[in-house]
C-alpha positions in Angstrom: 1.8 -18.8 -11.6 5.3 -19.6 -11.4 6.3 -18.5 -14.9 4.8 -15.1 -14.0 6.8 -14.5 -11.1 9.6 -15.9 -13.3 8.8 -13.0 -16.4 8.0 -10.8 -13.6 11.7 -10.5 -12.2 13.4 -10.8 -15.6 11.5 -7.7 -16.1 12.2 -5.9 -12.9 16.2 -6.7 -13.4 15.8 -5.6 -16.6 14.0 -2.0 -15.9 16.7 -1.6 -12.9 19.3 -2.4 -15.1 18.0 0.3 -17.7 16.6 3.1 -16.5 17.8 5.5 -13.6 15.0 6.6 -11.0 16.4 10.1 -11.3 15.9 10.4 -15.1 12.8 9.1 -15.2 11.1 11.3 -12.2 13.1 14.3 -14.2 11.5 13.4 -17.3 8.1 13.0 -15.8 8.0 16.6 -14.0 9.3 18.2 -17.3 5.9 16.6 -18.7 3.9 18.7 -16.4 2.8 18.5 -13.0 -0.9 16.6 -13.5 1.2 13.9 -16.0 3.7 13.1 -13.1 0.2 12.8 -10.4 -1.4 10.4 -13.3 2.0 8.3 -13.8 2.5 7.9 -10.1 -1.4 6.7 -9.3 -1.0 4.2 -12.4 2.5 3.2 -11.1 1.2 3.0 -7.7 -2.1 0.8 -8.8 0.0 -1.7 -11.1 1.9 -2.4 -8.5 -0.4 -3.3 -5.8 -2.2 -5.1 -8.6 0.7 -7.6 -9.4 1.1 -7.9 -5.3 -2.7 -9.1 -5.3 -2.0 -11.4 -7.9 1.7 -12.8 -6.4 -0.4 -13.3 -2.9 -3.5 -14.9 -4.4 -6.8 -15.0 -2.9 -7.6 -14.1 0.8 -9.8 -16.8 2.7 
């Protein structure tokens, strides 16, 4: 588990580093409405899936 979290922020630092917010939310509503709804719900689900897995189980 540690190694994950290690990846995990080498990856974050490197997608900060790399791509502006304001590009990529431009580039996404160029794509179309119903593609930026979709890219946010996936966003929003990977997210709260790695917090599950940084957390652990509940008791």
């Amino acid at each position: 588990m540690k190694s994950f979290r290690y990846y995990f922020s080498i990856l974050l630092i490197f997608l900060t580093l790399t791509i502006t917010s304001c590009e990529v939310v431009g580039d996404i509503f160029k794509a179309g409405m119903w593609t930026a709804v979709i890219g946010i719900i996936i966003v929003v689900l990977f997210v709260l899936w790695i917090v599950r897995k940084i957390r652990g189980p509940r008791l």
